[in-house]
N, C-alpha and C positions, 0 to 999 in steps of 0.2 A: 504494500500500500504506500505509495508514493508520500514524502514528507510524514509521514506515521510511521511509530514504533511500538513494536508490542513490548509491554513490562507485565512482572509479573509481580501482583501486589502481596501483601504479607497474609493475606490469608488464604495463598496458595491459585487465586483466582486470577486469571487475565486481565489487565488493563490496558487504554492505548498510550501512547505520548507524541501530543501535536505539535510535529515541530518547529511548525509557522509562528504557533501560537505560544510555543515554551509553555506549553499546559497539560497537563493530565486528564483523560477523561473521567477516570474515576478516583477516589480517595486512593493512594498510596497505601493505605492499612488494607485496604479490600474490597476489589470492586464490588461482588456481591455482597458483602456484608453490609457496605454506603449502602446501597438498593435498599438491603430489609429493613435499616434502622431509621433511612429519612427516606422512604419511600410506602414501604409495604407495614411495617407496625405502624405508622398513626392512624390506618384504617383499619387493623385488626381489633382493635381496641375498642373497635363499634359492629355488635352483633346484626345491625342493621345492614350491613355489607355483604354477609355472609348469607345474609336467607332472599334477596330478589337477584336478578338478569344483573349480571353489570355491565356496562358501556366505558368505556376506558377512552384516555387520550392521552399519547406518549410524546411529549415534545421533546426531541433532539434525542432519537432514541439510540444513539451513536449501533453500539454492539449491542444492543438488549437486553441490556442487564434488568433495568428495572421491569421491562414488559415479560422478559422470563422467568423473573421471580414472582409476579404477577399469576402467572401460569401455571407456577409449582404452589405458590399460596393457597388462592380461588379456585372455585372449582365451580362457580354459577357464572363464567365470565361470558358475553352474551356477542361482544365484541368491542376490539382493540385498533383505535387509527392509531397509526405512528405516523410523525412527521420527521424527518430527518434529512438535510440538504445533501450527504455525501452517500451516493448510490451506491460506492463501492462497500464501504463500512457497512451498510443492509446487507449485499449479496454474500458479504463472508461471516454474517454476523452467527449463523448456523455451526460454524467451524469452530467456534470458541469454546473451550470445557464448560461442558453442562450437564444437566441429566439429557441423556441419550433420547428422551423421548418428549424433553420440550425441546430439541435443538431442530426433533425431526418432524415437530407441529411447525415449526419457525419455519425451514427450509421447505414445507409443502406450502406452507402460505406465500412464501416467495413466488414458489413458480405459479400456484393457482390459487389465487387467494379465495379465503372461507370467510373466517370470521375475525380476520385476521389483516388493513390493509394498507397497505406502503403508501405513504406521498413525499416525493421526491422532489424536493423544491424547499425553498427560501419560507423557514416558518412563519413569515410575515401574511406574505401571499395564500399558505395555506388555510389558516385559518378564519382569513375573512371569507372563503368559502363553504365555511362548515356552519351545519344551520341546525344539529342536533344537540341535545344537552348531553353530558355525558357525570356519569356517576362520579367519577373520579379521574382526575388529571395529575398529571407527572409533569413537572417544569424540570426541565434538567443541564439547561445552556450552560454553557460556559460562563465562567464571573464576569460582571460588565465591565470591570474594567481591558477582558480580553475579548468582549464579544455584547457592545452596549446596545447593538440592534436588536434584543431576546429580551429586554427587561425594561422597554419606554411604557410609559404611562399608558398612552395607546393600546400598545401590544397587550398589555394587562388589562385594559379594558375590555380586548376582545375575546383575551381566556374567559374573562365574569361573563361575557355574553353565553357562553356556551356552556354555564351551568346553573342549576335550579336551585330550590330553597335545601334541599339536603344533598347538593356534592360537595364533596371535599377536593380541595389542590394542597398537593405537598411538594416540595422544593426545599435545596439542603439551602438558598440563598436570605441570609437571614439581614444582609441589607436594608438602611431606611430607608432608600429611597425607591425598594422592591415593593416594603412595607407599606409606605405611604401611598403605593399606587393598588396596591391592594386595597388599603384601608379607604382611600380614594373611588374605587370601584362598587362602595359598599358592602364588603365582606367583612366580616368576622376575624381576628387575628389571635394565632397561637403561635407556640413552640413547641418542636420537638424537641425532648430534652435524654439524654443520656450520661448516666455519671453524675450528674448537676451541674452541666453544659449546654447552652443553647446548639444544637447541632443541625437545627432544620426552622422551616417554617410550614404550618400550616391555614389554610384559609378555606370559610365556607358562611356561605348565609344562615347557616343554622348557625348558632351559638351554641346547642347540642353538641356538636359535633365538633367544638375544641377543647379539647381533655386541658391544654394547659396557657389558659387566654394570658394575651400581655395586659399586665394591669398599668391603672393612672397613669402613674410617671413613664412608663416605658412607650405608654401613647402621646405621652405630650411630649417626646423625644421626636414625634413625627411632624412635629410644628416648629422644628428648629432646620437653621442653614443646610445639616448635614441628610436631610431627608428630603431636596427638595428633588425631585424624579425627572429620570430620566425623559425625553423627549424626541416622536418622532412621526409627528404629527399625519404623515400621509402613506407611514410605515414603507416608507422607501430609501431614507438616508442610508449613508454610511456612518461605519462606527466612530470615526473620528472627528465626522461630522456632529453626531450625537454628544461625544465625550466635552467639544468644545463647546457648544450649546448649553448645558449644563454647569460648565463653568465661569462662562456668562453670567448666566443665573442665579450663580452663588456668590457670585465676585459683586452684583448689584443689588442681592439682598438685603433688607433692612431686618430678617428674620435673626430673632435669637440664636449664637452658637452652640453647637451643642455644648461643648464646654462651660460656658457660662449657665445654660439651663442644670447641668449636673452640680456645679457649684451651689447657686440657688437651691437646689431642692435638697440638697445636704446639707444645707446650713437652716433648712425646715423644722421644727420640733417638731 
């Protein structure tokens, strides 16, 4: 795979390294384990998942880690869009250690798709075409500071268009200004938390349906400088276009820093 390398992360499981991007596609501890702990547990944890059809949506689904844990989790899964730009990364995504017989549901839906369907294309694009609501969503781009076209306000507006009053979006990007546009979209904000570490984030219109919500102060964190979201208004920029646009933005705010809100609110009885 051309500018890609495969690594093998510490819990024995495949991962890529992009090397345009000097990024890893998955945690260096374990791609599969990143999948279960900020991907597949904040929906296990809701028996409501587990007893109707689920409708899935995998953004940036590089090698498939999370839609093949997904697979090996659920067992009501009714069907799964993935969107992912790099064609080649889908066609070999089958090759990668797994159980032998999600790899070989993966590699039949490649060639004849079930319940199972590829779109190949710039996730920007893809998703202003989709007009279903889906149960459950996977954000999984790359950090905006390596790939800021995956995380504008817009773009998140359009994930909240394509879910209902009980779906849940989980994402390890725990960013304010992912937050803010979340919280911006009208959803519900939580944390995945492992160890007593913020290690994900969770979002849903249900308030149900967040085991571990950000309280007060951690919301009024989202009305300071450092939360102010990214932008990309006609979801066509480029990322550098995007990064300087927001710096703009911050550079001419009259909004509290964060630093100063955390002062304040620590010097709070």
């Amino acid at each position: 795979m051309k500018n890609i390398k495969i690594i093998k992360t510490e819990d024995g499981s495949l991962g890529l390294y992009n090397c345009i991007l000097d990024e890893v596609y998955h945690s260096k501890f374990g791609a599969k384990k990143e999948a279960i702990e900020k991907f597949i547990n904040p929906i296990l944890a809701f028996d409501y998942f587990l007893n109707k059809p689920l409708k899935i949506l995998d953004i940036c689904y590089g090698i498939g880690y999370n839609t093949k844990c997904a697979l090996e989790k659920f067992k009501n899964i009714e069907l799964i869009d993935c969107i992912e730009i790099n064609k080649e990364l889908v066609l070999k995504s089958f090759e990668f250690e797994f159980d032998e017989k999600i790899n070989a549901i993966i590699k039949q839906n490649i060639k004849h798709s079930d319940f199972i369907h590829f779109y190949i294309d710039d996730a920007r694009s893809v998703v202003k075409t989709l007009n279903k609501k889906y149960d459950i969503i996977f954000h999984d781009g790359f950090a905006p500071h390596k790939q800021a076209v995956l995380w504008s306000r817009e773009f998140i507006f359009e994930i909240a268009r394509l879910m209902d009053e009980n779906s849940i979006y989980c994402t390890y990007n725990h960013s304010k200004p992912v937050l803010n546009a979340l919280y911006q979209a009208g959803l519900k904000l939580g944390k995945t938390i492992k160890d007593n570490k913020t290690i994900g984030t969770v979002a849903s219109y249900n308030k149900n349906l967040i085991q571990n919500p950000l309280d007060d102060y951690e919301l009024g964190m989202l009305k300071t400088k450092s939360a102010i979201c990214y932008e990309d208004k006609n979801l066509n920029l480029a990322h550098e276009q995007i990064l300087n646009l927001r710096s703009k933005k911050v550079e001419n705010s009259t909004l509290e820093t964060l630093s100063a809100y955390i002062k304040k609110n620590k010097s709070m009885p």
